[in-house]
C-alpha positions as CSV (number, residue, x, y, z in Angstrom):
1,X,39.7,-7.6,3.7
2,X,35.8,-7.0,4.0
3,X,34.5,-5.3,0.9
4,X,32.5,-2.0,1.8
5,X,29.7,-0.3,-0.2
6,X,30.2,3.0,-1.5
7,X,27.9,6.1,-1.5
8,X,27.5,4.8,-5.5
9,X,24.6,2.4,-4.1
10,X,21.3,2.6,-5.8
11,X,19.5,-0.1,-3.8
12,X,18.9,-2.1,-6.3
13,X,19.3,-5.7,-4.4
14,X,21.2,-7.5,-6.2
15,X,24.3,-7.4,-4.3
16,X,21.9,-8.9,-0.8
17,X,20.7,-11.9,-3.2
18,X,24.3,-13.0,-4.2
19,X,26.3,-12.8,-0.7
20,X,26.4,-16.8,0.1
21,X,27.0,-15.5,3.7
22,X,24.4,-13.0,4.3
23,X,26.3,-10.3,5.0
24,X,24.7,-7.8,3.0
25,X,21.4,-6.3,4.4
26,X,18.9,-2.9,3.9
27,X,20.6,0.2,5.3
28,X,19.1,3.5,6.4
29,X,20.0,5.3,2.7
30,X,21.6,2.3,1.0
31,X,22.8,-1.5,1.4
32,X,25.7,-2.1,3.7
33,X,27.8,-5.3,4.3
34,X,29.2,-6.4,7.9
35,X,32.5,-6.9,8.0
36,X,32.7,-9.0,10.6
37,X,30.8,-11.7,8.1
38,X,31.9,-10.5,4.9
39,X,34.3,-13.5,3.2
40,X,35.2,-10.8,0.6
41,X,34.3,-13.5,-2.0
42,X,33.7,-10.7,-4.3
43,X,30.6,-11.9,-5.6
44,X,28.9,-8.6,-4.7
45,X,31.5,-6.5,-6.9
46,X,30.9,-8.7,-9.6
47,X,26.9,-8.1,-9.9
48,X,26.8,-4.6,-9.2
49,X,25.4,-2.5,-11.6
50,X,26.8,0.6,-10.4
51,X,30.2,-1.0,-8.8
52,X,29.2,0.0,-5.6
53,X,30.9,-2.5,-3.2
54,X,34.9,-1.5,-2.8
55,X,37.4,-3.7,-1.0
56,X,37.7,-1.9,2.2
């Protein structure tokens, strides 16, 4: 299942620099991630300051 970021997002970045697959890019208001490329490695989750990205 494709991990989703919540509305916790401070645009901080550091979520975009870990994805290996590039799923995670610049939103209007925050970062979002496509699930159709997502891998829902988790390595988002795990470098979130805020815990932003859920498991959709």
């Amino acid at each position: 299942m494709a991990y989703k970021i919540s509305d916790a997002c401070i645009s901080c970045g550091a979520c975009e620099a870990e994805c290996p697959v590039n799923a995670i890019s610049q939103g209007d208001s925050s970062y979002v991630i496509d699930a159709d490329t997502c891998i829902s490695c988790g390595q988002c989750a795990e470098v979130c300051p805020v815990d932003a990205p859920q498991e959709a």
